[in-house]
C-alpha beads as a LAMMPS data file, in Angstrom:
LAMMPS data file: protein, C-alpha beads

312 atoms
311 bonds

1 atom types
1 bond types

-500.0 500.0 xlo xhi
-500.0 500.0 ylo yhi
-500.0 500.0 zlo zhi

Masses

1 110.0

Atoms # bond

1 1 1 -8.856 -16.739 -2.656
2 1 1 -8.616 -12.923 -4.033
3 1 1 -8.256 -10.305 -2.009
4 1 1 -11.251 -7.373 -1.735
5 1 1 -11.695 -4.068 -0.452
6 1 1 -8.736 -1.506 0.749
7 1 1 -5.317 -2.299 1.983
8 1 1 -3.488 0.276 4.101
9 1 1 0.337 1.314 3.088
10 1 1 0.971 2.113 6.388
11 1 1 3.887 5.100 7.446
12 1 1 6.325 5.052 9.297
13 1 1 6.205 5.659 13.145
14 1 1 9.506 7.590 14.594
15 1 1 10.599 9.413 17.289
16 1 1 12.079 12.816 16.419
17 1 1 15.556 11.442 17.038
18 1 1 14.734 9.261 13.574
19 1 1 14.952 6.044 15.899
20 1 1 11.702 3.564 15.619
21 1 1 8.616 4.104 17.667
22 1 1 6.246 1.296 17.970
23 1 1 4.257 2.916 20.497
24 1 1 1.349 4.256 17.799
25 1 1 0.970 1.062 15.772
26 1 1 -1.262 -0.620 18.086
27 1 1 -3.591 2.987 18.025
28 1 1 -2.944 3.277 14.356
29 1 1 -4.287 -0.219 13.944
30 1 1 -7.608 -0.140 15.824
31 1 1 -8.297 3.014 13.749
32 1 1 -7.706 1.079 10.236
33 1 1 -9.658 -1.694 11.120
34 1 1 -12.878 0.658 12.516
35 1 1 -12.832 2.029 9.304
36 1 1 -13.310 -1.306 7.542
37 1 1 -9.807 -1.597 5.999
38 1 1 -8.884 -5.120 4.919
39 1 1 -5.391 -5.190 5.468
40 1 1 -1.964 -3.127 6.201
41 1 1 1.314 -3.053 3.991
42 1 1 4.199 -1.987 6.021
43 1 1 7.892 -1.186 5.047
44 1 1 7.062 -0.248 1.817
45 1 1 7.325 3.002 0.523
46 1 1 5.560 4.816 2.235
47 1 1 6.412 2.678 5.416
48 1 1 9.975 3.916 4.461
49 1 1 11.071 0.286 4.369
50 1 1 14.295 1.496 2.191
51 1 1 15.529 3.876 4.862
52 1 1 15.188 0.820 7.384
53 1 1 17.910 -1.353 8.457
54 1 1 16.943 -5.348 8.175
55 1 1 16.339 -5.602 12.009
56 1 1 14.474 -2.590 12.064
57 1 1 11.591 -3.918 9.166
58 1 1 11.524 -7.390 11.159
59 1 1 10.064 -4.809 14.571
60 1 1 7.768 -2.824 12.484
61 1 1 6.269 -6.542 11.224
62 1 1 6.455 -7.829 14.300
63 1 1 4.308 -5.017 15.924
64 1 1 1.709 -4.490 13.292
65 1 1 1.007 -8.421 13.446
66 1 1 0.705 -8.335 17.107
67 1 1 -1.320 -5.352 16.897
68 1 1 -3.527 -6.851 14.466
69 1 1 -4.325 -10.073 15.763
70 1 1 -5.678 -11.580 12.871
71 1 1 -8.228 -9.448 12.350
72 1 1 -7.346 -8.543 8.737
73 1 1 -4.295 -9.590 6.904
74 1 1 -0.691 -8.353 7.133
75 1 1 1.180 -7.767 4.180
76 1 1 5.108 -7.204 4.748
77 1 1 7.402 -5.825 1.734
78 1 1 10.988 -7.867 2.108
79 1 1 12.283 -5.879 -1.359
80 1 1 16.058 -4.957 -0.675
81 1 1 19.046 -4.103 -2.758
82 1 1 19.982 -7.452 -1.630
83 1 1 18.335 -10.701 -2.856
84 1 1 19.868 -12.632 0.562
85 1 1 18.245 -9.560 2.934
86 1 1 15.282 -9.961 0.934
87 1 1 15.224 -13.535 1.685
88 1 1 15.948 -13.182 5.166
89 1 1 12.988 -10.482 5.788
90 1 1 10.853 -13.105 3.804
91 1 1 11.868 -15.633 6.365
92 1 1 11.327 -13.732 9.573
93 1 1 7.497 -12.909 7.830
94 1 1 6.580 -16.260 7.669
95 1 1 7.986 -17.107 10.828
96 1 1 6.335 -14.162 12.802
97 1 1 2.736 -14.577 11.511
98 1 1 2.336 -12.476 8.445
99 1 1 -0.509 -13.203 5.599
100 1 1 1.395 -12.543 2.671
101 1 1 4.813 -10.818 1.037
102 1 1 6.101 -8.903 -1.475
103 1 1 8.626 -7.138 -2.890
104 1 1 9.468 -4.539 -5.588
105 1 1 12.108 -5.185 -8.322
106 1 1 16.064 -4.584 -7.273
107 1 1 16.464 -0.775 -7.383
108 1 1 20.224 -0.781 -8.159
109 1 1 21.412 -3.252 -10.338
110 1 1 18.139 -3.600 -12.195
111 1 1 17.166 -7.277 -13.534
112 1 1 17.473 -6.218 -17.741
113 1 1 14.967 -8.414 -19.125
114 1 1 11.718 -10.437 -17.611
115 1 1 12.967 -14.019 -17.019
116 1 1 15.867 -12.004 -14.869
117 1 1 12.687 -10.406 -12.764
118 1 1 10.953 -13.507 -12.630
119 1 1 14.371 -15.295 -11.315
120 1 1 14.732 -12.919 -8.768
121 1 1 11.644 -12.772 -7.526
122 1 1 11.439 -17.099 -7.281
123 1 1 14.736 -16.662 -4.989
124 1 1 12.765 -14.157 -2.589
125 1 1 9.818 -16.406 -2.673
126 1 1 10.991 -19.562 -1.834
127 1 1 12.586 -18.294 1.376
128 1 1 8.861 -18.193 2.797
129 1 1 7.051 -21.180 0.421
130 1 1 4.147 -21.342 2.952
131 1 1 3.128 -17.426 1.847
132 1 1 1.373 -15.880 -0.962
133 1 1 3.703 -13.784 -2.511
134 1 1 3.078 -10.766 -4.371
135 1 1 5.290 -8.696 -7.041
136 1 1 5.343 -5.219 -6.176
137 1 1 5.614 -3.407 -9.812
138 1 1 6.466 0.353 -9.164
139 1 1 8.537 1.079 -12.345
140 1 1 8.120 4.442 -10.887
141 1 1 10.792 4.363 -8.278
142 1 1 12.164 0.824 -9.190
143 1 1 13.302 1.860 -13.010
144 1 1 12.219 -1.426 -13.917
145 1 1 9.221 -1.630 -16.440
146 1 1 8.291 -5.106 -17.989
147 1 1 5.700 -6.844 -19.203
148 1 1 3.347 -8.031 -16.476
149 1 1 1.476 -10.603 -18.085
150 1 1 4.719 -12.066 -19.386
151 1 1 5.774 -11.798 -16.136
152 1 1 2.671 -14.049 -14.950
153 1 1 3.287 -15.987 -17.670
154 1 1 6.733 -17.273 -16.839
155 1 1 6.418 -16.489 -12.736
156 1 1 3.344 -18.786 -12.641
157 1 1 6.102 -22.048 -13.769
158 1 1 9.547 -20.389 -11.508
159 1 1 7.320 -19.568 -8.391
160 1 1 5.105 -21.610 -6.813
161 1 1 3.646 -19.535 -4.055
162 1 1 3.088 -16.689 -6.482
163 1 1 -0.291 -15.467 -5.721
164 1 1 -0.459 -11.864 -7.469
165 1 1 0.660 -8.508 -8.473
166 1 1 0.565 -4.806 -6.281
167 1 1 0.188 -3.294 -9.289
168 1 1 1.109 0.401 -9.053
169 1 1 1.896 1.736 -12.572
170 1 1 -0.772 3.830 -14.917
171 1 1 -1.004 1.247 -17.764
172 1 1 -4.687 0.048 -16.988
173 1 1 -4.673 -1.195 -20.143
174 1 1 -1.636 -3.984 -18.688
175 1 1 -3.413 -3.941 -15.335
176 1 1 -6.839 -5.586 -17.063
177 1 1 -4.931 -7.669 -19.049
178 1 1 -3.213 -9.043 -16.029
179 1 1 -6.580 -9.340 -14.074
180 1 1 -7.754 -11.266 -16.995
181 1 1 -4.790 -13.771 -17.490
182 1 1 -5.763 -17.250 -17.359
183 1 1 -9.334 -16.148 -16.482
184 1 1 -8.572 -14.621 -13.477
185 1 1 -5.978 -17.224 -12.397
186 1 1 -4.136 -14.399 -10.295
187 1 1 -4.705 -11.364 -7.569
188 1 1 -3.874 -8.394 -8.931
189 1 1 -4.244 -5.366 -6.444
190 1 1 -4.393 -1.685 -7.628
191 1 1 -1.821 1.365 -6.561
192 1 1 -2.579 4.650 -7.993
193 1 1 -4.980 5.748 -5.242
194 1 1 -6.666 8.697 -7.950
195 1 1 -7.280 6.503 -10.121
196 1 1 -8.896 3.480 -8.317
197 1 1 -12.403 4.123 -10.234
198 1 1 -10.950 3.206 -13.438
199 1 1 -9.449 0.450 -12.167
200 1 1 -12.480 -0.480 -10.858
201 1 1 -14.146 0.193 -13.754
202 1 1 -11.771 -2.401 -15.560
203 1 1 -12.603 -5.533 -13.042
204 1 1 -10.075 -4.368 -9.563
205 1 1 -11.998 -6.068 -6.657
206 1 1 -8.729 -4.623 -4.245
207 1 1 -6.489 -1.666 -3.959
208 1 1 -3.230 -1.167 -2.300
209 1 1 -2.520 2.562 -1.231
210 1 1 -0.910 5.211 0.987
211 1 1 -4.082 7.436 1.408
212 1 1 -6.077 4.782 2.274
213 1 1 -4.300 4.828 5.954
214 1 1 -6.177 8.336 6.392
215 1 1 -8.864 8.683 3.683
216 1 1 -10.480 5.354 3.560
217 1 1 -13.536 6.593 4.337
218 1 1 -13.914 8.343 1.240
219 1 1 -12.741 5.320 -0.757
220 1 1 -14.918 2.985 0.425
221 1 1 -18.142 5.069 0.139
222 1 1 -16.782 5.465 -3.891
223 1 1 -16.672 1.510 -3.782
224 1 1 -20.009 1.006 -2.537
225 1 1 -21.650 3.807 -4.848
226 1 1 -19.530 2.315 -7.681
227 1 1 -21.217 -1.174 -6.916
228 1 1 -24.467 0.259 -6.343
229 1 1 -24.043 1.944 -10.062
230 1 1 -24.559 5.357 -8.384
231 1 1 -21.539 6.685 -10.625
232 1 1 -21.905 10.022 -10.540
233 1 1 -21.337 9.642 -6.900
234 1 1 -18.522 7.616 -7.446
235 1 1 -17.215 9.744 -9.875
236 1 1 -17.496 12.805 -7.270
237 1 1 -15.578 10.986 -4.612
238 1 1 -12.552 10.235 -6.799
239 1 1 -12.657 13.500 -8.256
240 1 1 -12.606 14.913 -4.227
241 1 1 -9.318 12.161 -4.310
242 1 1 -7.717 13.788 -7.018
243 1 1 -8.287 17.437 -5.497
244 1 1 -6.882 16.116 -2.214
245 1 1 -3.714 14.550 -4.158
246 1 1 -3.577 17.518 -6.193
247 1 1 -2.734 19.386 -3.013
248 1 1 -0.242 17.698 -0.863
249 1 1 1.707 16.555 -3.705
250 1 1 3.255 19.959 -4.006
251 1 1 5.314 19.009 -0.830
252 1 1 7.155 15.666 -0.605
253 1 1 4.742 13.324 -1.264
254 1 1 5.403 10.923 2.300
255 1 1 6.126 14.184 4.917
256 1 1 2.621 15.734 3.256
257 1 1 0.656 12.186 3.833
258 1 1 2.117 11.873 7.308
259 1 1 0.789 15.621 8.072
260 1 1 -2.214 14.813 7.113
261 1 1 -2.582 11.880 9.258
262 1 1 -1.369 14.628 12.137
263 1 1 -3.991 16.524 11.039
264 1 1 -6.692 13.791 11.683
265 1 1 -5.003 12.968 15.645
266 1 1 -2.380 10.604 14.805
267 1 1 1.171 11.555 15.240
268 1 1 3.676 9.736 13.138
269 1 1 6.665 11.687 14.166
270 1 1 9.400 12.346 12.443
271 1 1 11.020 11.043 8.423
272 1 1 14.004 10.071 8.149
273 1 1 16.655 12.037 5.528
274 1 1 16.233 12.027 3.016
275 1 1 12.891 12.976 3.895
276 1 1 12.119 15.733 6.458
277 1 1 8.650 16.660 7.720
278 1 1 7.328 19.458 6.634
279 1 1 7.779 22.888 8.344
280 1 1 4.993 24.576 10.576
281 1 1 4.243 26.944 7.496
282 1 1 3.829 23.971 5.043
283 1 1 1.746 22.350 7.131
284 1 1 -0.291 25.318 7.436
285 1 1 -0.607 25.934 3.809
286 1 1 -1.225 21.999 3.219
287 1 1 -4.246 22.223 6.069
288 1 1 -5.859 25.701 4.566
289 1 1 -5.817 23.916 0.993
290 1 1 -7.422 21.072 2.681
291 1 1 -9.875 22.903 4.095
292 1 1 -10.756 24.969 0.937
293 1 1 -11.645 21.645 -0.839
294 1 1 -13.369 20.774 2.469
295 1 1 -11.739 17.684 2.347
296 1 1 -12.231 16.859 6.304
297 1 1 -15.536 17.429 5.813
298 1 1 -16.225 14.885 3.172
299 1 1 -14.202 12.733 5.063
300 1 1 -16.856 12.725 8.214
301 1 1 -19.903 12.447 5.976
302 1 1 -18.436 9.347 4.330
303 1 1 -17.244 7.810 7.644
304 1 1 -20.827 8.259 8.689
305 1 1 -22.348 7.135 5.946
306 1 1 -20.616 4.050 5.504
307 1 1 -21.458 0.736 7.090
308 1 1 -20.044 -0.337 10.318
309 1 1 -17.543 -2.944 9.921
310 1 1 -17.934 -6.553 11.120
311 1 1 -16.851 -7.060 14.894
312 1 1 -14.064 -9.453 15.121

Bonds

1 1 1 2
2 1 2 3
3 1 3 4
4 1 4 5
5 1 5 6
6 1 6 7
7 1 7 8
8 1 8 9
9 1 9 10
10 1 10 11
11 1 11 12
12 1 12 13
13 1 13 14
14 1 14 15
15 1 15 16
16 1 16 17
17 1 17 18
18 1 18 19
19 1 19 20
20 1 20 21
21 1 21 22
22 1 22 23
23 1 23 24
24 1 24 25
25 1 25 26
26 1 26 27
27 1 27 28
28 1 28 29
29 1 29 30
30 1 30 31
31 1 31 32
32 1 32 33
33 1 33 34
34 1 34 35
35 1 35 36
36 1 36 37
37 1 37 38
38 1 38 39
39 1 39 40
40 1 40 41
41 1 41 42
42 1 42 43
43 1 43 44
44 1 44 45
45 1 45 46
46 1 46 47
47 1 47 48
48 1 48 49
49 1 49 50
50 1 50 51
51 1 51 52
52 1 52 53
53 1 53 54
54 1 54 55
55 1 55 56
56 1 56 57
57 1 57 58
58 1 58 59
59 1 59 60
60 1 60 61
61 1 61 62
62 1 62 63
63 1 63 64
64 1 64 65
65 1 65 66
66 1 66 67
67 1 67 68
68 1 68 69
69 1 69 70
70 1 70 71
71 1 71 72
72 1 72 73
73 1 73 74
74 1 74 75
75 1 75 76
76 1 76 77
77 1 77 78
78 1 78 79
79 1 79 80
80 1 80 81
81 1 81 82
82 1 82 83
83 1 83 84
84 1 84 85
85 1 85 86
86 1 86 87
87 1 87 88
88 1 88 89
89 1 89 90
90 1 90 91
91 1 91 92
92 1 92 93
93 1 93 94
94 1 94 95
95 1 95 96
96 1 96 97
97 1 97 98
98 1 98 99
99 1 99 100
100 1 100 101
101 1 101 102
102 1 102 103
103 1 103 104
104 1 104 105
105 1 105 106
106 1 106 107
107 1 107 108
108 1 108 109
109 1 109 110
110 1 110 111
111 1 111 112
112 1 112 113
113 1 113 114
114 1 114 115
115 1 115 116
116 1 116 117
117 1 117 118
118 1 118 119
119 1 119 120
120 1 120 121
121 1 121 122
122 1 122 123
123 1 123 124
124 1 124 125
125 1 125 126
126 1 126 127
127 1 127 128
128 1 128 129
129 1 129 130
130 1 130 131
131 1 131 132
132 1 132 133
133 1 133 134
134 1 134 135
135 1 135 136
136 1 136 137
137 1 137 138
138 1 138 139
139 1 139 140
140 1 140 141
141 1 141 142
142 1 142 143
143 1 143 144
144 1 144 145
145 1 145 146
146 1 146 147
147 1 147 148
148 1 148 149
149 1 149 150
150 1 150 151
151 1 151 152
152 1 152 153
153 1 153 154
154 1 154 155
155 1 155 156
156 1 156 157
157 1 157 158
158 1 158 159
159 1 159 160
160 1 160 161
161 1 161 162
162 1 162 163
163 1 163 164
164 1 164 165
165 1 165 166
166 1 166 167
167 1 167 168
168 1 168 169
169 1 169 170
170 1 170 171
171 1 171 172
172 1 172 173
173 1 173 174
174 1 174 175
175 1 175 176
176 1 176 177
177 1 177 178
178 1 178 179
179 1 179 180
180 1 180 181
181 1 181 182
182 1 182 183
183 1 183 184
184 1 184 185
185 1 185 186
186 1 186 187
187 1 187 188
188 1 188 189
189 1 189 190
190 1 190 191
191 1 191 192
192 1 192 193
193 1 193 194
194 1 194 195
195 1 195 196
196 1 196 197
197 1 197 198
198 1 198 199
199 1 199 200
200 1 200 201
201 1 201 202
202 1 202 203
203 1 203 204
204 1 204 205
205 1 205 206
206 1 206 207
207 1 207 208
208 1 208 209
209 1 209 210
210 1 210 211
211 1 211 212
212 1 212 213
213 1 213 214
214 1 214 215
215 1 215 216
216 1 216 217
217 1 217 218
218 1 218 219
219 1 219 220
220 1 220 221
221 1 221 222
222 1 222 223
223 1 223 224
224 1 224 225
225 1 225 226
226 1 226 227
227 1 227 228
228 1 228 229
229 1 229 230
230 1 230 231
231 1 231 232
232 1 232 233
233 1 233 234
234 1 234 235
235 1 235 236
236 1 236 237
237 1 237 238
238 1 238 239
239 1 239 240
240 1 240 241
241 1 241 242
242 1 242 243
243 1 243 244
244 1 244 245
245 1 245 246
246 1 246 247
247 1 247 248
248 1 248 249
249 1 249 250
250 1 250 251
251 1 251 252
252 1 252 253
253 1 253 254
254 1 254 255
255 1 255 256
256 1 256 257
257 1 257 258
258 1 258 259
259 1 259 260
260 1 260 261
261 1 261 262
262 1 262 263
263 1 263 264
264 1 264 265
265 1 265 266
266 1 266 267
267 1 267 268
268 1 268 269
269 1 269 270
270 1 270 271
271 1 271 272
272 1 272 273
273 1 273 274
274 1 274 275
275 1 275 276
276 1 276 277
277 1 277 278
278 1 278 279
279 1 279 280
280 1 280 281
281 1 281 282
282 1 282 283
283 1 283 284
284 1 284 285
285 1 285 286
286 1 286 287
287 1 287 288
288 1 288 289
289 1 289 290
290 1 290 291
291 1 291 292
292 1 292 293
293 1 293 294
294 1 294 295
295 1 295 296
296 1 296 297
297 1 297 298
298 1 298 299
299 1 299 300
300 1 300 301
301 1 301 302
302 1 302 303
303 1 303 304
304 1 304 305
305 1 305 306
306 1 306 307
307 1 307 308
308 1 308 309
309 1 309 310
310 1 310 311
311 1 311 312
């Protein structure tokens, strides 16, 4: 079954001591799911799964799939340095109730050809055979750039619960070919949140994404004008994306999206260092920029105009 609509890569949630706080996820949650998200990805990037220790990941899954009841699905990232922590996260998913995994490529010592991904990968996989699993390609951070569709190619034989690929690279061209592999054999989620219109355009039926934790409004409203061939709509919305993206990536990408999500009455707390929120005067600047797009606006009118989700 393929996956459809928007799938929340959810932040981190920390005390100002840098320690865990659980305490919003159940808050965070309801809010998602009244906006007619689909799903949640936590400890991935943008969950700051890399600056987590392995106990620390297996809380945050823990709490998002309590929170979430199985309302919509819960994706977990087990990627580590470490093939055996990878494996155990995988594990502890499958055991605590989550709908799928995935995980990026090793960061450090870097797989050097494709059968060396797809090896490494099968290991992670088959320490939770009863979940879809998902390759998280993000050559971006990862270093590691292959060929997806020779990756589905030989992945399809090594792993058997291989269900798909987060896809977050700016090779559309690779990202339609891998949608159209074997006639659509596999799920292939998009990452790039400013450009989800031309994946769209190319056959996406799914995205993955950090904005879509606080802007999924907007997205879905471009989704539904895209389907209802209003384009210039839809072409207005991600163009009101791009402006928004535009403007908080001149800070840290992760501190900016977290102060946004401050901005909209949900308190993350604090990064941890590397990463450090931003000051009062960034977020200040970040909120006036904002505001001169009127970005919260926008946000409103498509959270009104949109239709209710389903009741669960």
């Amino acid at each position: 079954m393929k996956t459809e609509g928007l799938i929340a890569a959810t932040f981190g949630t920390f005390k100002e001591d840098g320690s865990l706080d659980l305490r919003i996820i159940p808050e965070l949650v309801e809010k998602l799911i009244s906006e007619g998200i689909s799903g949640v990805f936590v400890c991935g990037t943008n969950g700051e799964g890399p600056n987590l220790t392995v106990e620390e990941r297996m809380q945050v899954a823990e709490a998002y799939i309590a929170a979430v009841n199985k309302r919509i699905t819960v994706w977990v990232h087990v990627g580590h340095t470490s093939i055996t922590e990878s494996r155990k996260l995988a594990k502890h998913a499958a055991e605590a109730g989550a709908d799928a995994i995935s995980s990026v490529a090793a960061f450090y010592f870097k797989p050097s050809n494709v059968q060396q991904l797809v090896n490494s990968m099968a290991m992670i996989a088959a320490a939770a055979p009863s979940l879809p699993f998902y390759y998280y390609h993000l050559p971006a951070l990862t270093g590691v750039a292959m060929d997806m569709v020779e990756f589905l190619r030989l992945g399809e034989e090594a792993i058997p619960n291989l269900a798909g690929i987060k896809y977050t690279a700016h090779t559309q061209h690779e990202f339609q070919a891998c949608l159209n592999y074997k006639d659509g054999k596999f799920d292939v989620l998009y990452g790039y949140d400013e450009m989800l219109l031309g994946a769209l355009m190319v056959g996406a039926k799914a995205a993955i994404g950090s904005t879509y934790t606080f802007a999924a409004p907007l997205y879905l409203r471009m989704m539904e004008a895209f389907r209802a061939q209003q384009l210039e709509q839809a072409r207005e919305l991600q163009w009101q994306s791009v402006e928004m993206i535009r403007r908080f990536v001149r800070y840290s990408p992760i501190p900016a999206q977290r102060a946004i999500t401050k901005m909209l009455g949900y308190d993350l707390g604090a990064c941890r260092l590397p990463l450090e929120k931003l000051t009062d005067k960034e977020y200040e600047h970040l909120e006036e920029m904002l505001n001169e797009i009127q970005f919260f606006q926008t946000l409103e009118k498509c959270k009104r105009n949109n239709p209710q989700p389903a009741v669960h």
